[in-house]
N, CA, C and O atoms as a Maestro MAE file, in Angstrom:
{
 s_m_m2io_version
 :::
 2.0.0
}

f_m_ct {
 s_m_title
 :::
 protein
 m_atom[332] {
  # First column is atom index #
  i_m_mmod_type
  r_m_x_coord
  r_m_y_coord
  r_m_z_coord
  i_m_residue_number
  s_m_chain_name
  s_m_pdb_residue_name
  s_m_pdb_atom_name
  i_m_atomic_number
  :::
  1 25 60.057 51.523 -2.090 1 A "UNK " " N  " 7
  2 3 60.771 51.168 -0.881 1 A "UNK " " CA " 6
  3 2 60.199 51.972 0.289 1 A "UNK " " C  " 6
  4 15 60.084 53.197 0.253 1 A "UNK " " O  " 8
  5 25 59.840 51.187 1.354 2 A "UNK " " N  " 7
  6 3 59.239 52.009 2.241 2 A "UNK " " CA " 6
  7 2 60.814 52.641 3.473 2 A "UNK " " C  " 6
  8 15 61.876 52.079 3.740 2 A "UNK " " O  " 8
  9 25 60.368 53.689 3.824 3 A "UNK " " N  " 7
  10 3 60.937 54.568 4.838 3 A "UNK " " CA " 6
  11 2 61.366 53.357 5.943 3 A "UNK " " C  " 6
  12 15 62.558 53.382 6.249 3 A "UNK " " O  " 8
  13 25 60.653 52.436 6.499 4 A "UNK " " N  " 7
  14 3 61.394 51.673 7.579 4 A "UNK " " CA " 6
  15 2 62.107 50.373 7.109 4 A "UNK " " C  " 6
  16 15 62.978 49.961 7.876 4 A "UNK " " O  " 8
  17 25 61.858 49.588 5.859 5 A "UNK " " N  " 7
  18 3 62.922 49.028 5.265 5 A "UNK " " CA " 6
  19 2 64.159 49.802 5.219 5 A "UNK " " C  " 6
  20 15 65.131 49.265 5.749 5 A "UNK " " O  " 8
  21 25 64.293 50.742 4.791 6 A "UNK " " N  " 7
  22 3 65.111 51.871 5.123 6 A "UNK " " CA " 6
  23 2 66.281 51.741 6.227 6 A "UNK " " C  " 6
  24 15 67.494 51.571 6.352 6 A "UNK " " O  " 8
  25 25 65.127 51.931 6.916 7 A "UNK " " N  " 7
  26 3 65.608 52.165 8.355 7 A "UNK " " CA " 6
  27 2 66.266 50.756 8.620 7 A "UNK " " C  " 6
  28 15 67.459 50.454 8.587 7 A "UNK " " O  " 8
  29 25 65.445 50.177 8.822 8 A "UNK " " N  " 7
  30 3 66.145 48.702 8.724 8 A "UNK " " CA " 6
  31 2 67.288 47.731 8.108 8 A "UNK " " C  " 6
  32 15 67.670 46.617 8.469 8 A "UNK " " O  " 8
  33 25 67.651 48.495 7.142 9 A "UNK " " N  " 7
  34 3 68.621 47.904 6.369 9 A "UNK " " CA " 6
  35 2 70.045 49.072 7.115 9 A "UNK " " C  " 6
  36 15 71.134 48.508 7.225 9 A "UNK " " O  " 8
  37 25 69.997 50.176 7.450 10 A "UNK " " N  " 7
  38 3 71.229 50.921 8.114 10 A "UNK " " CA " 6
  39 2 71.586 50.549 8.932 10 A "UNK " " C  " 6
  40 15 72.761 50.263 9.160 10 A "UNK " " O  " 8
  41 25 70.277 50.393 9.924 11 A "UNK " " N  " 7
  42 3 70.236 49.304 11.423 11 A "UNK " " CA " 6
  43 2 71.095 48.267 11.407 11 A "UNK " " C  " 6
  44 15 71.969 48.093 12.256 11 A "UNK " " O  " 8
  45 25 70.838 47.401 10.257 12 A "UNK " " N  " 7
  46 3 71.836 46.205 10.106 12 A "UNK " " CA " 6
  47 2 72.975 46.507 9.534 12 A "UNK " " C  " 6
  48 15 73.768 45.566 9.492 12 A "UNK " " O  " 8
  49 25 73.347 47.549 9.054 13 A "UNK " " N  " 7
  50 3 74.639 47.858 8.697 13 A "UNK " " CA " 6
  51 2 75.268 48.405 9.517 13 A "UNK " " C  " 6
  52 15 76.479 48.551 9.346 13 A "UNK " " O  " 8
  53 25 74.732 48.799 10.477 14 A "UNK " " N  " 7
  54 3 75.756 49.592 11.953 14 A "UNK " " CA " 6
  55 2 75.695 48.492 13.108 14 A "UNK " " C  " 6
  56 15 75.691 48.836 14.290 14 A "UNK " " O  " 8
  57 25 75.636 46.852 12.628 15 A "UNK " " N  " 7
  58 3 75.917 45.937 13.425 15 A "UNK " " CA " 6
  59 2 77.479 45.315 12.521 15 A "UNK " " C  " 6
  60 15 78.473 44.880 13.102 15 A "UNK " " O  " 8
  61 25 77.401 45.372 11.811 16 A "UNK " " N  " 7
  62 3 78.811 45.299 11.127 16 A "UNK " " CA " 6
  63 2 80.031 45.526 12.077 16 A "UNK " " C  " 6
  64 15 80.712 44.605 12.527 16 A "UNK " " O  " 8
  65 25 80.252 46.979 12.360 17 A "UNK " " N  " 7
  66 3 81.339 47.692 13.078 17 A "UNK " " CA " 6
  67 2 81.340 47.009 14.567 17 A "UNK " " C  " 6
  68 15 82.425 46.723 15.073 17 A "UNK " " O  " 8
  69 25 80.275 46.783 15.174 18 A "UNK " " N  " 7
  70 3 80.244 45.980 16.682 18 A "UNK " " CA " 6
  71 2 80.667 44.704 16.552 18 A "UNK " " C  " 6
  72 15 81.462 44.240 17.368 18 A "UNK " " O  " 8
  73 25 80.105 43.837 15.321 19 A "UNK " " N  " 7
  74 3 80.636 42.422 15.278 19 A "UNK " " CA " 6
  75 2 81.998 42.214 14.988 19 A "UNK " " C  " 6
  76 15 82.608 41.225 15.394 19 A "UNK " " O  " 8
  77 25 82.730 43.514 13.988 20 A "UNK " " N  " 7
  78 3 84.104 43.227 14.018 20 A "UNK " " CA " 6
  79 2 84.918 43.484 15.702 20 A "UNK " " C  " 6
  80 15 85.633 42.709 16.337 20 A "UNK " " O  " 8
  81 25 84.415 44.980 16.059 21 A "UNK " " N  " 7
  82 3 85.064 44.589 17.406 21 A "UNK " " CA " 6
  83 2 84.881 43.459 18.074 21 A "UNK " " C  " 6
  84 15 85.805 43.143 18.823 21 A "UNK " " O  " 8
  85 25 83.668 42.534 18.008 22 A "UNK " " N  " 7
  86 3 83.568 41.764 18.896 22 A "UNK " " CA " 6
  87 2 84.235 40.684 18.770 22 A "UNK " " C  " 6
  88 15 84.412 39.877 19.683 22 A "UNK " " O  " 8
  89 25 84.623 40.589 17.723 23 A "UNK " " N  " 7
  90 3 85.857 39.398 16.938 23 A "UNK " " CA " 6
  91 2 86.742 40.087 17.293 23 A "UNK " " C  " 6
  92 15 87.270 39.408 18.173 23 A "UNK " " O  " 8
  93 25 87.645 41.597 17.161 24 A "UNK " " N  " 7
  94 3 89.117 41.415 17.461 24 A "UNK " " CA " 6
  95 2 89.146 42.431 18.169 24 A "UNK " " C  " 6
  96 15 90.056 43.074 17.644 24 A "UNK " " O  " 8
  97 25 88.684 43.165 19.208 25 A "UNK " " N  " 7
  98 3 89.359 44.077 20.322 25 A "UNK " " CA " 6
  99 2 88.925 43.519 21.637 25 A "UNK " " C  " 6
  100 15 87.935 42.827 21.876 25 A "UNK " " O  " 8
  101 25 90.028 44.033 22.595 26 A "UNK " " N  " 7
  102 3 90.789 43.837 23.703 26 A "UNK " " CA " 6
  103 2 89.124 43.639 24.431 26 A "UNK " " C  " 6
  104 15 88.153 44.060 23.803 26 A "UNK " " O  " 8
  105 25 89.000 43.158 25.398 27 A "UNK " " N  " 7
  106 3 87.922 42.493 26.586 27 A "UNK " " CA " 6
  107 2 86.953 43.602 26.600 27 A "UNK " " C  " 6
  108 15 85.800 43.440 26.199 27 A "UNK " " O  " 8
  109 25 87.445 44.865 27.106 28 A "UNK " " N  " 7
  110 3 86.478 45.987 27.475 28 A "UNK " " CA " 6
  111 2 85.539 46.442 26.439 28 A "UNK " " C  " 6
  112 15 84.381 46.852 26.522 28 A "UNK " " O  " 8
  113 25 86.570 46.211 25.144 29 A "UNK " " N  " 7
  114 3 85.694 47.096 24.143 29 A "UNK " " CA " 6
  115 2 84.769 46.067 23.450 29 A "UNK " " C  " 6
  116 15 83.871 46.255 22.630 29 A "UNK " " O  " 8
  117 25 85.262 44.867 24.038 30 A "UNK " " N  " 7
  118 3 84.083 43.774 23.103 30 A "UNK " " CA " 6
  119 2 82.781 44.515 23.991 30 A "UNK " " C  " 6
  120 15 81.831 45.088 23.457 30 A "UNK " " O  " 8
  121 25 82.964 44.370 25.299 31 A "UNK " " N  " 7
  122 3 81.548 44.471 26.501 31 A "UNK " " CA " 6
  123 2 80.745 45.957 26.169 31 A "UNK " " C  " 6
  124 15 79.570 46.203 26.441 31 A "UNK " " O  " 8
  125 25 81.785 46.918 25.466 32 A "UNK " " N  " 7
  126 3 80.980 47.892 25.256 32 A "UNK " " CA " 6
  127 2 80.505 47.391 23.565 32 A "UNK " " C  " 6
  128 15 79.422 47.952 23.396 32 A "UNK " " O  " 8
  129 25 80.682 46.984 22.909 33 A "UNK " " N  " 7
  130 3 80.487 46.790 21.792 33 A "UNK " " CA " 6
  131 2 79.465 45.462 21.787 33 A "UNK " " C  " 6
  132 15 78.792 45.218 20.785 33 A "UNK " " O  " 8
  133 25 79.420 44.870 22.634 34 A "UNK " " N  " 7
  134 3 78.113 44.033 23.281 34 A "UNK " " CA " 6
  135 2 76.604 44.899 23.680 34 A "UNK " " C  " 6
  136 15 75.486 44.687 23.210 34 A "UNK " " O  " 8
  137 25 76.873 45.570 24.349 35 A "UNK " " N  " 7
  138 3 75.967 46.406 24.876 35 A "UNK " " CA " 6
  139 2 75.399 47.239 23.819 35 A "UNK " " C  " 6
  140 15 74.218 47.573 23.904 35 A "UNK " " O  " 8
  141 25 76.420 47.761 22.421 36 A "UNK " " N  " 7
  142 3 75.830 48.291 21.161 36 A "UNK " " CA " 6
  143 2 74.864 47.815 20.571 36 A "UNK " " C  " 6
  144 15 73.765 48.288 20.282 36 A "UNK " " O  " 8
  145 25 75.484 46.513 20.346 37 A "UNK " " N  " 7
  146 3 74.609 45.720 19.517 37 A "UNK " " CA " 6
  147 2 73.408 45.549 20.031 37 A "UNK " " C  " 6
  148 15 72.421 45.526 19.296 37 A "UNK " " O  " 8
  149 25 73.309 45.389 21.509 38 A "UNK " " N  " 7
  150 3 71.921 44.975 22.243 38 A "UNK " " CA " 6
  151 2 71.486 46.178 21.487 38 A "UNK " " C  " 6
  152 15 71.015 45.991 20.365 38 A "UNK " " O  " 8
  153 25 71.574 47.320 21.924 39 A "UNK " " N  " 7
  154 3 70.730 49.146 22.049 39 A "UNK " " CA " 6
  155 2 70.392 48.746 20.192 39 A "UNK " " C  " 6
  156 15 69.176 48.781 20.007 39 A "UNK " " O  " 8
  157 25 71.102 48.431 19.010 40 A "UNK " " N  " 7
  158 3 70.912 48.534 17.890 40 A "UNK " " CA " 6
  159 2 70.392 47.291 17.310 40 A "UNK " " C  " 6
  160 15 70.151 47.363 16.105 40 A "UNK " " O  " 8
  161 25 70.134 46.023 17.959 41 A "UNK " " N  " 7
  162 3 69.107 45.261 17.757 41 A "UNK " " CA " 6
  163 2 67.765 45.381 18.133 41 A "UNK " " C  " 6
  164 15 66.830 44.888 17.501 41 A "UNK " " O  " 8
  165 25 67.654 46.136 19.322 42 A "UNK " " N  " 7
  166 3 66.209 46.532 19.856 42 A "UNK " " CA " 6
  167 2 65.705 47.617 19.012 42 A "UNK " " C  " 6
  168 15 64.481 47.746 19.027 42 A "UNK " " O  " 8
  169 25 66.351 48.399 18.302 43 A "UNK " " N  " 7
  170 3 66.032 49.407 17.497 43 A "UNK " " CA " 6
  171 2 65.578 48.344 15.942 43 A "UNK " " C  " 6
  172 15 64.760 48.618 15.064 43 A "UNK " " O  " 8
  173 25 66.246 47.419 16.045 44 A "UNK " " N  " 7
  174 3 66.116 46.639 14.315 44 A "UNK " " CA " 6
  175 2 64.855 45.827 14.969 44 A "UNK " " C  " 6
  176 15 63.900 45.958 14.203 44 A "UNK " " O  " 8
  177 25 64.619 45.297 15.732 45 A "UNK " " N  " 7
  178 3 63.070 45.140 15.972 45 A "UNK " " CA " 6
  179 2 61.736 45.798 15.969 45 A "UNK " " C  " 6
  180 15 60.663 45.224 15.783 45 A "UNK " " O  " 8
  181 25 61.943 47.212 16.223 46 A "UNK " " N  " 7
  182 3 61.354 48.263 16.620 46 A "UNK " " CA " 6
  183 2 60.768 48.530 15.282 46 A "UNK " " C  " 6
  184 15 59.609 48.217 15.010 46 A "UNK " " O  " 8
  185 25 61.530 49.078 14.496 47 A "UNK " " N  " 7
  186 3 61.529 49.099 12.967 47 A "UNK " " CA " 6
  187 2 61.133 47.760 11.988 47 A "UNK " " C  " 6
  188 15 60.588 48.004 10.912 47 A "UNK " " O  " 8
  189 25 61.359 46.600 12.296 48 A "UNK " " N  " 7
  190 3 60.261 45.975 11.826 48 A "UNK " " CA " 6
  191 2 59.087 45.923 12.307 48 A "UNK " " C  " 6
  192 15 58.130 45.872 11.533 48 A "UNK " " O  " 8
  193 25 58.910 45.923 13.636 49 A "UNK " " N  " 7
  194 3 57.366 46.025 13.714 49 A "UNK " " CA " 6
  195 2 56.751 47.215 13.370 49 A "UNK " " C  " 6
  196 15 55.545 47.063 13.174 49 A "UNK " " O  " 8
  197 25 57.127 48.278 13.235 50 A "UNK " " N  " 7
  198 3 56.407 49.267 12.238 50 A "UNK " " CA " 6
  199 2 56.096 48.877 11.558 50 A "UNK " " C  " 6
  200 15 54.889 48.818 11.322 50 A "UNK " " O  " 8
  201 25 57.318 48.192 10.572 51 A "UNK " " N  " 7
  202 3 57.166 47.933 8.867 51 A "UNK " " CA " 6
  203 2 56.277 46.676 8.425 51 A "UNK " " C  " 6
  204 15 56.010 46.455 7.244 51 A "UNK " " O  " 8
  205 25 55.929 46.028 9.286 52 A "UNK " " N  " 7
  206 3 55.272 44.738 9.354 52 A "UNK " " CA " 6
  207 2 54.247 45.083 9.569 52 A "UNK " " C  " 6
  208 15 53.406 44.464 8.917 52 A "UNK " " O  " 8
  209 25 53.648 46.239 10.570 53 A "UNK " " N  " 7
  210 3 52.324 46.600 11.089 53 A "UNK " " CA " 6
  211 2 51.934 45.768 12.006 53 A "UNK " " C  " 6
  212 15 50.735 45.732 12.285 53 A "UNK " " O  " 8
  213 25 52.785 44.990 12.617 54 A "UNK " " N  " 7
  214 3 52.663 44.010 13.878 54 A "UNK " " CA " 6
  215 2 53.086 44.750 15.406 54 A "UNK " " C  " 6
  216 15 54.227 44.548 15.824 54 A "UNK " " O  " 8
  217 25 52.109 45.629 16.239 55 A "UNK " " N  " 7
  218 3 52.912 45.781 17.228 55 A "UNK " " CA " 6
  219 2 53.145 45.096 18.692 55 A "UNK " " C  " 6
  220 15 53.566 45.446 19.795 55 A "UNK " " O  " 8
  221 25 52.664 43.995 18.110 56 A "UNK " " N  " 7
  222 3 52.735 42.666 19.468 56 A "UNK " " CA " 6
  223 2 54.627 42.535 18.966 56 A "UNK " " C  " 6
  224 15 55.280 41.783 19.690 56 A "UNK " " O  " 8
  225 25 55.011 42.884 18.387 57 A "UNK " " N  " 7
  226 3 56.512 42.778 18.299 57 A "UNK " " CA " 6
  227 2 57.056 43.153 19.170 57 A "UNK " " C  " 6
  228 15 57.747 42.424 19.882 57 A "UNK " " O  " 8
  229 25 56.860 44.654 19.392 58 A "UNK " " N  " 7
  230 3 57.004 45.355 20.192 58 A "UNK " " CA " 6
  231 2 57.615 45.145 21.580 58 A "UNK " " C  " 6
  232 15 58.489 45.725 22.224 58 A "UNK " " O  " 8
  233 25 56.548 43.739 21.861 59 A "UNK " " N  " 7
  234 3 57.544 43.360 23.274 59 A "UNK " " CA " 6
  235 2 58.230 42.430 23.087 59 A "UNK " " C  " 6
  236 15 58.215 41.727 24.097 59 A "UNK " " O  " 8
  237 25 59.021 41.907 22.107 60 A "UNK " " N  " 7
  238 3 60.014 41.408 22.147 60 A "UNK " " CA " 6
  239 2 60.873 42.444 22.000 60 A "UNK " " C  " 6
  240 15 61.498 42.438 23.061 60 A "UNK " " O  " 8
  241 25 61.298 43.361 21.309 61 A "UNK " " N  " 7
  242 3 62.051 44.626 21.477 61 A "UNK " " CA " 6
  243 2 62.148 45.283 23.122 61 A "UNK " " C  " 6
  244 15 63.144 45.675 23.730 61 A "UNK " " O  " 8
  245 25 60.799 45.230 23.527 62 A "UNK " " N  " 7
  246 3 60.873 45.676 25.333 62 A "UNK " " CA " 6
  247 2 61.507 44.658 26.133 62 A "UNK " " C  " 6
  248 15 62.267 45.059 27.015 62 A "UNK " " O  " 8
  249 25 61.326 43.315 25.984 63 A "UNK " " N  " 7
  250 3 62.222 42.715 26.554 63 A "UNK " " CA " 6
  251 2 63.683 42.493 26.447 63 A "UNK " " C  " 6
  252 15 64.481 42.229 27.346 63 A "UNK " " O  " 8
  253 25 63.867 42.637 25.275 64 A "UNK " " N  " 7
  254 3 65.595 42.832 25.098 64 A "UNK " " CA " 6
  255 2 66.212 43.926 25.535 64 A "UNK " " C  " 6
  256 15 67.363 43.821 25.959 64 A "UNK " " O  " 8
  257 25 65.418 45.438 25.505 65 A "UNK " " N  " 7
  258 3 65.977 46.467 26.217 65 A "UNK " " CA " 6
  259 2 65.810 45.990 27.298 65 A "UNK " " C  " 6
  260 15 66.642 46.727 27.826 65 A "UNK " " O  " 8
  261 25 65.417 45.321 28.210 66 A "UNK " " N  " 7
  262 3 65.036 45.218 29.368 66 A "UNK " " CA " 6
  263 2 66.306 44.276 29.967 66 A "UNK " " C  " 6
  264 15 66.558 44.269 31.171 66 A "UNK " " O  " 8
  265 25 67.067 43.492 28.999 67 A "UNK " " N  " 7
  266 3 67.449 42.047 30.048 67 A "UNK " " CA " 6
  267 2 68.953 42.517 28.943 67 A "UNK " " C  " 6
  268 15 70.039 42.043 29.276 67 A "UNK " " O  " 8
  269 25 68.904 43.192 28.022 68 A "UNK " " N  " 7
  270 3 70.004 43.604 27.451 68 A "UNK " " CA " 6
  271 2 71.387 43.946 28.556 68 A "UNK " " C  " 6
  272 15 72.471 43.364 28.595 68 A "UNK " " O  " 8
  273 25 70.887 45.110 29.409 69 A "UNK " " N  " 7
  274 3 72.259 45.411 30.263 69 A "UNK " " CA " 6
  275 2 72.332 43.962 31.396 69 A "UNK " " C  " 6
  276 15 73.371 43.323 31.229 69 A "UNK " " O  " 8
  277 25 71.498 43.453 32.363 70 A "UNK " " N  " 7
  278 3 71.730 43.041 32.746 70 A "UNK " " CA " 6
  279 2 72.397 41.302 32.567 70 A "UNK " " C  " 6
  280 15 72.942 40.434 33.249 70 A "UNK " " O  " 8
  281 25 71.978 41.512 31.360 71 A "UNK " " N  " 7
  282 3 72.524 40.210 30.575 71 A "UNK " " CA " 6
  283 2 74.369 40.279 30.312 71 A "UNK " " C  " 6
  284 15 75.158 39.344 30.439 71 A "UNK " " O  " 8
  285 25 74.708 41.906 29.864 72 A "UNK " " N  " 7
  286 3 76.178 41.884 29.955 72 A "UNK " " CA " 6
  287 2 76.617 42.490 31.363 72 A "UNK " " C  " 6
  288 15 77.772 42.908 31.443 72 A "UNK " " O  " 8
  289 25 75.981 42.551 32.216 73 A "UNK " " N  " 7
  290 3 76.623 42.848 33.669 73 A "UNK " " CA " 6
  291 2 77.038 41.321 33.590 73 A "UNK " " C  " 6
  292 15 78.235 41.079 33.438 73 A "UNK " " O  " 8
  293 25 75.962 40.067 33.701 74 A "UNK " " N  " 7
  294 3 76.256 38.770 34.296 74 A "UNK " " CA " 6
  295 2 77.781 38.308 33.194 74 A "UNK " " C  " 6
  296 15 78.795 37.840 33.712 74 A "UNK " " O  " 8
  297 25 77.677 38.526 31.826 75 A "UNK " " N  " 7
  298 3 78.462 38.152 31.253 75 A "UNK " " CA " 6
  299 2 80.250 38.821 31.546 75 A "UNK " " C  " 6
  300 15 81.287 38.236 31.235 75 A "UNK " " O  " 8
  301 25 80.146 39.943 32.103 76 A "UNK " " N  " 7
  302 3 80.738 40.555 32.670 76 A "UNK " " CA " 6
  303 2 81.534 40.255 33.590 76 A "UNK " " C  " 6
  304 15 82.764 40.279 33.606 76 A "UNK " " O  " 8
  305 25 80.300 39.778 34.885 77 A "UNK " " N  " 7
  306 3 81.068 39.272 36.343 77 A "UNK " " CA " 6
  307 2 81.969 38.213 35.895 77 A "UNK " " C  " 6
  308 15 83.174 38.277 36.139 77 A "UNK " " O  " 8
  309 25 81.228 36.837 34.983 78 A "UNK " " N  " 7
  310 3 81.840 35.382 34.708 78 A "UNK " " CA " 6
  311 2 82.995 35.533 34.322 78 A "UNK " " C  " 6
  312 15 83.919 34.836 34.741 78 A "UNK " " O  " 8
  313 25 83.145 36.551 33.386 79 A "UNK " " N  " 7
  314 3 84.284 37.055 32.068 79 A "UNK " " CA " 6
  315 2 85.446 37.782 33.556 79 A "UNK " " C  " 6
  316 15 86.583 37.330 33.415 79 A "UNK " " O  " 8
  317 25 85.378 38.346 34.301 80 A "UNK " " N  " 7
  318 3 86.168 38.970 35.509 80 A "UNK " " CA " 6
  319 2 86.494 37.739 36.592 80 A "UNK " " C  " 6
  320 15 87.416 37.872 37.397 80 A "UNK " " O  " 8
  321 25 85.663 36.516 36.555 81 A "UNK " " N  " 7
  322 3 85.538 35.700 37.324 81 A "UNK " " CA " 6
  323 2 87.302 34.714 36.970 81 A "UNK " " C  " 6
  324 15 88.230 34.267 37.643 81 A "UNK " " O  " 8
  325 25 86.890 34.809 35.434 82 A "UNK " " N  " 7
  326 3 88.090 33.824 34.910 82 A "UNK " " CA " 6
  327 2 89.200 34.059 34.345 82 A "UNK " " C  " 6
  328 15 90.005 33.205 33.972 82 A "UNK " " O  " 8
  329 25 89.312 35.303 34.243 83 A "UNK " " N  " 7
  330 3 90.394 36.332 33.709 83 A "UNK " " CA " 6
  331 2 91.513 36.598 35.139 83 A "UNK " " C  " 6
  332 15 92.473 37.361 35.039 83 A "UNK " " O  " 8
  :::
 }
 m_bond[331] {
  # First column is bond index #
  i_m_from
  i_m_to
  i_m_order
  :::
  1 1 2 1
  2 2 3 1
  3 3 4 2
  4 3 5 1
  5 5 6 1
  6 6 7 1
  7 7 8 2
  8 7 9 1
  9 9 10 1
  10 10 11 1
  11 11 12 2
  12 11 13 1
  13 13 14 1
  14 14 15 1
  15 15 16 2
  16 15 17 1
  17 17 18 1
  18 18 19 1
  19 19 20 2
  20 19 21 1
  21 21 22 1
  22 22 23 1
  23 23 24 2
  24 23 25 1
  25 25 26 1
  26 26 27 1
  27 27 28 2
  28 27 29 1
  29 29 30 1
  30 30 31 1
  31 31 32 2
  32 31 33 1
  33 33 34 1
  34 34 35 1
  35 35 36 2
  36 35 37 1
  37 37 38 1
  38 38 39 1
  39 39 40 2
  40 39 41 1
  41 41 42 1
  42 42 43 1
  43 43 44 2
  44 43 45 1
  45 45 46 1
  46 46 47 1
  47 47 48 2
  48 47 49 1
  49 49 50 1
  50 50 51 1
  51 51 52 2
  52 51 53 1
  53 53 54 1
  54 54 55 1
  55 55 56 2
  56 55 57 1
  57 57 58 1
  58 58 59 1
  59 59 60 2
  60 59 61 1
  61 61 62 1
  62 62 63 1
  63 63 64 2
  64 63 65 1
  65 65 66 1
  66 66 67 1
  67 67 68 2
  68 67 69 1
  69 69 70 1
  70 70 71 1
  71 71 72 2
  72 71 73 1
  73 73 74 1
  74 74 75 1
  75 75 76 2
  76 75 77 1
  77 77 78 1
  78 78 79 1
  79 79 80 2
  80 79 81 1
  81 81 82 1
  82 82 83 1
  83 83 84 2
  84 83 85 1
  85 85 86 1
  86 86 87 1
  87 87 88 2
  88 87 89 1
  89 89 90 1
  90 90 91 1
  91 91 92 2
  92 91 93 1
  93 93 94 1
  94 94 95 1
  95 95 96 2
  96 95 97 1
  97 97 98 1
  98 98 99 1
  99 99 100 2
  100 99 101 1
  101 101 102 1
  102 102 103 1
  103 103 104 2
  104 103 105 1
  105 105 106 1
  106 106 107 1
  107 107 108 2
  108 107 109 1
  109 109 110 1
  110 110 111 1
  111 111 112 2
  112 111 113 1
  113 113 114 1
  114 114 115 1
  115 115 116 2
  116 115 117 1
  117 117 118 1
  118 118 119 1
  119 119 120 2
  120 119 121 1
  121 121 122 1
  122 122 123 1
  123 123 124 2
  124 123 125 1
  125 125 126 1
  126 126 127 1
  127 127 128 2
  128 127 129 1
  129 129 130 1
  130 130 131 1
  131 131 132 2
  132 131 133 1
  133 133 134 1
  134 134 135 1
  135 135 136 2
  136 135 137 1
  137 137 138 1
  138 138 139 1
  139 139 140 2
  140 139 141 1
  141 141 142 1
  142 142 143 1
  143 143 144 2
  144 143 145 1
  145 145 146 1
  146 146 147 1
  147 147 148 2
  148 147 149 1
  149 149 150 1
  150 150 151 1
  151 151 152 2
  152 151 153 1
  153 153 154 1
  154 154 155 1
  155 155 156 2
  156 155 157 1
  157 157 158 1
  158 158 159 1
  159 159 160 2
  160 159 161 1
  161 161 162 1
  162 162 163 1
  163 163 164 2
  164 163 165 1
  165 165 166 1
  166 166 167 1
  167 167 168 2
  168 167 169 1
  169 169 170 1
  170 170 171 1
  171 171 172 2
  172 171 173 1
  173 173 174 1
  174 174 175 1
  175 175 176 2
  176 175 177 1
  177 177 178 1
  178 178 179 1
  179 179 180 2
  180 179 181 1
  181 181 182 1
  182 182 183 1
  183 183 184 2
  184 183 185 1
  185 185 186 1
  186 186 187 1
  187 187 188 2
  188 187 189 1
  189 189 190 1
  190 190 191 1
  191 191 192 2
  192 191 193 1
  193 193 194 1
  194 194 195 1
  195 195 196 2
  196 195 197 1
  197 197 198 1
  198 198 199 1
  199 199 200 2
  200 199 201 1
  201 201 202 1
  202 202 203 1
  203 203 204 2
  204 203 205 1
  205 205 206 1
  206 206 207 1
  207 207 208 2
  208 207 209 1
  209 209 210 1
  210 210 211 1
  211 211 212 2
  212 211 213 1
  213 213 214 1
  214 214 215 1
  215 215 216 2
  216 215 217 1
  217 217 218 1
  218 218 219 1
  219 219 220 2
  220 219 221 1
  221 221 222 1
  222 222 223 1
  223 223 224 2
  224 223 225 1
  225 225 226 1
  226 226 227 1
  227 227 228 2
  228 227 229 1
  229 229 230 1
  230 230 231 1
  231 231 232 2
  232 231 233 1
  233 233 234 1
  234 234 235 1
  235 235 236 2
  236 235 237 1
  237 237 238 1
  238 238 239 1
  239 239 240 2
  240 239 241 1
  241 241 242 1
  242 242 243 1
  243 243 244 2
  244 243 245 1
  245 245 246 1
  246 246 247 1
  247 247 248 2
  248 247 249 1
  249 249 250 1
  250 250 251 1
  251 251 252 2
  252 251 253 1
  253 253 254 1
  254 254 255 1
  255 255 256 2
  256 255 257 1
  257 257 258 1
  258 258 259 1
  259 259 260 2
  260 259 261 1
  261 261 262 1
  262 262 263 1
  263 263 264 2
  264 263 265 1
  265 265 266 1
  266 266 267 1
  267 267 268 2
  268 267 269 1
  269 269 270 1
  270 270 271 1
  271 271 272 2
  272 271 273 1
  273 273 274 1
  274 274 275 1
  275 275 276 2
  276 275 277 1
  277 277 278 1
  278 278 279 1
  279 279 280 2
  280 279 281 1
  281 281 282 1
  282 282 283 1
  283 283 284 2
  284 283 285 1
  285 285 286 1
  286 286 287 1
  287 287 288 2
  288 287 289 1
  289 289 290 1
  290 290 291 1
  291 291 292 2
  292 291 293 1
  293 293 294 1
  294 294 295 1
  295 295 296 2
  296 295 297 1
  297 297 298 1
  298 298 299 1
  299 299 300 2
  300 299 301 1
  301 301 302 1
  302 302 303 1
  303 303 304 2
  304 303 305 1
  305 305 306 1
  306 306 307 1
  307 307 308 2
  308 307 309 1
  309 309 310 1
  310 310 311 1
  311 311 312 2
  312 311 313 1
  313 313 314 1
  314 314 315 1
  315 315 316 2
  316 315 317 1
  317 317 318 1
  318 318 319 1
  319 319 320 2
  320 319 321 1
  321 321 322 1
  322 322 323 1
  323 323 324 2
  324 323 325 1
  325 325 326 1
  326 326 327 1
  327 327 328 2
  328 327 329 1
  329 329 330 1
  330 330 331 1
  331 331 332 2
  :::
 }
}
């Protein structure tokens, strides 16, 4: 078993705890628990492209950190828009 399968398989187990909030707590804590998942999916990309030896991956991981926050600002405003 290599060290970033590893890694990769915890990665996906500490999306568990965000997806339940994101199913049952109150508005705020889904948006912070949105924003988790972004920071701990860009990390589960990161870690496969190690483990793959592919680092053209890489920028798909840079682009999700990248459009991650501003993706839940917009989801944010809409979600404040209709509330």
């Amino acid at each position: 078993m290599n060290i970033w399968l590893l890694a990769t398989g915890v990665l996906l187990l500490a999306l568990l705890p965000c997806a339940i909030v994101i199913f049952r707590a109150a508005t705020l804590d889904r948006l912070v628990a949105l924003e988790l998942a972004g920071t701990i999916t860009t990390l589960l990309i990161l870690t496969l492209a190690q483990e793959l030896g592919r680092p053209s991956i890489c920028d798909l991981a840079l682009a999700l950190a990248l459009l991650s926050l501003p993706g839940t600002l917009v989801y944010a405003y809409f979600l404040e828009r209709w509330l």
